[in-house]
N, C-alpha and C positions, 0 to 999 in steps of 0.2 A: 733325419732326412725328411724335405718335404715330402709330402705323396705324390703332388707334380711330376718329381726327379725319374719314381719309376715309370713312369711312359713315358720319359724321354730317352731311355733307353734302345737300343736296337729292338728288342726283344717286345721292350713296351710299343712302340711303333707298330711292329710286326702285327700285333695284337689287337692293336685299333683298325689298323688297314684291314686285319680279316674279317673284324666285327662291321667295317663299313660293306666290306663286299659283299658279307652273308646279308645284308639288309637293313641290318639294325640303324636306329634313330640315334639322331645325338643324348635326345632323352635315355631312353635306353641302354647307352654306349656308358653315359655316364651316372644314370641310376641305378641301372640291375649289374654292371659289368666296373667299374668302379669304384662306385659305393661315395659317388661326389654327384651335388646337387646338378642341374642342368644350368644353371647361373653361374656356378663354377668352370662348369667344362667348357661354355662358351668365353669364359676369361681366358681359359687356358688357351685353346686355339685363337684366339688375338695374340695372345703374349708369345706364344710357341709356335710359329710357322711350321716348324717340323709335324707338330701334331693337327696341324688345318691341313695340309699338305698329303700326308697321308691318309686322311681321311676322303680329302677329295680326290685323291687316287686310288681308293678303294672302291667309292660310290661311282666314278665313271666307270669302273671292268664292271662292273653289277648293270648298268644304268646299259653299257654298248651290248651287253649278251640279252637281255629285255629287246632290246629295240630289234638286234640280228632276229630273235624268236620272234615278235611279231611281222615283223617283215616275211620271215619264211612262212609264218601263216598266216600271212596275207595273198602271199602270191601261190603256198600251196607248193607241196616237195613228193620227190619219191623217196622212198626209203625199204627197207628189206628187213623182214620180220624172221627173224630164226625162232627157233623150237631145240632146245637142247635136251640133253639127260646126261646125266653125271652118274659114270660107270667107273669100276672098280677098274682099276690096273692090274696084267697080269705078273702073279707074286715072284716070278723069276724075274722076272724084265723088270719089274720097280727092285730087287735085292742085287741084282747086276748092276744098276745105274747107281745104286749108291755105295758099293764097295769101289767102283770106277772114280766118284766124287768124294768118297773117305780116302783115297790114294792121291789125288791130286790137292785136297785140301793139306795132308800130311806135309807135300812137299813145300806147298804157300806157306803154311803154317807149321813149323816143325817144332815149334814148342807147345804147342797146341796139345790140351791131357785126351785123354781116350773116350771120355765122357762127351766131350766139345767134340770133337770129331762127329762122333755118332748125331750129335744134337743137329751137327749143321747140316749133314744128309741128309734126315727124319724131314730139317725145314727146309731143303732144295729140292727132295726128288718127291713129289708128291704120290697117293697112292689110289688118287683118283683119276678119272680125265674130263673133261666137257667134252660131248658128241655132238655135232648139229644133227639134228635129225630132218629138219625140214627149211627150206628158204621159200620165202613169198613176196616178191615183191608188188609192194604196195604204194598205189597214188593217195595222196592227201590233198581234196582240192580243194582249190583258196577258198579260204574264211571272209565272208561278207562282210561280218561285223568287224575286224581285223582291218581289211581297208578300209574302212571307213573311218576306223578311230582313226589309222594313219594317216589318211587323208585330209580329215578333220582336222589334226593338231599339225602337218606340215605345209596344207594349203586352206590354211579357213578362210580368207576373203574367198574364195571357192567353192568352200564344203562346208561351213558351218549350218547350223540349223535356224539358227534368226540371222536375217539380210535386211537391212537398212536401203528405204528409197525413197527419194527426193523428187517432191512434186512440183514445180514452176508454173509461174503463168504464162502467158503471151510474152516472146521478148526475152525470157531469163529473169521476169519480173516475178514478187512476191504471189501466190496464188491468193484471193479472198474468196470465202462462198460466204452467201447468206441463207441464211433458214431463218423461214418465216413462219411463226409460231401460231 
């Protein structure tokens, strides 16, 4: 089988689309994560629309949640700060809830050994809890630098840093100066 074949796959696919979302380069994608030259992986996305396709639909969800983040810190958000603590459960009330869910898993499951039963309470009724202990809500104000990049790269006849200006003569005519040495 060629080695193409397996990321043509669903599974293969799957695998590229995540590697694009998490960030990764096509180098990358297809040096560290392949084990195929970058001259290669670029043949492959030509010949494979499947594997260009997923790729570019991994890089937009990476590329829109960037842009939604600096926008929000651009314009500056509220948001609400918890403080928790993770306290034990009390030991009757966690051994109640799980002989309650060993009884109703028996009935789902009725072939289910005794081992499995127990295993599945142990990992449904937990034996801890999260407490909030405190809420704070808190402003985040907009980031200067943030609009600016934004601005800069969505209105740069606007915002850019070098502005180009054009000098004329009399009339719309060529400007000349002389300097006299």
């Amino acid at each position: 089988m060629a080695k193409y074949q397996k990321w043509l796959t669903e599974e293969g696919l799957i695998k590229l689309e995540g590697w694009a979302r998490d960030g990764l380069s096509d180098k990358q994608i297809a040096e560290d994560k392949i084990g195929v030259s970058e001259r290669t992986f670029t043949d492959w996305k030509k010949k494979f629309s499947s594997i260009s396709s997923v790729l570019k639909k991994g890089k937009e969800v990476v590329d829109r949640q960037v842009e939604n983040a600096l926008l929000k810190r651009a314009l500056g958000y509220e948001t609400t700060e918890r403080t928790a603590k993770v306290v034990p459960r009390d030991k009757d009330l966690v051994s109640t809830e799980r002989r309650e869910f060993e009884n109703r898993y028996k009935i789902d499951n009725p072939e289910a050994e005794l081992q499995e039963v127990k295993d599945a309470a142990i990992k449904a009724i937990p034996t801890t809890e999260r407490i909030v202990i405190s809420e704070v809500d808190k402003e985040i104000p907009p980031d200067t630098i943030a609009a600016l990049f934004w601005l800069k790269n969505r209105k740069p006849n606007e915002w850019r840093d070098k502005r180009e200006t054009e000098i004329t003569g009399k009339d719309g005519n060529d400007l000349s100066i002389n300097i006299k040495l």
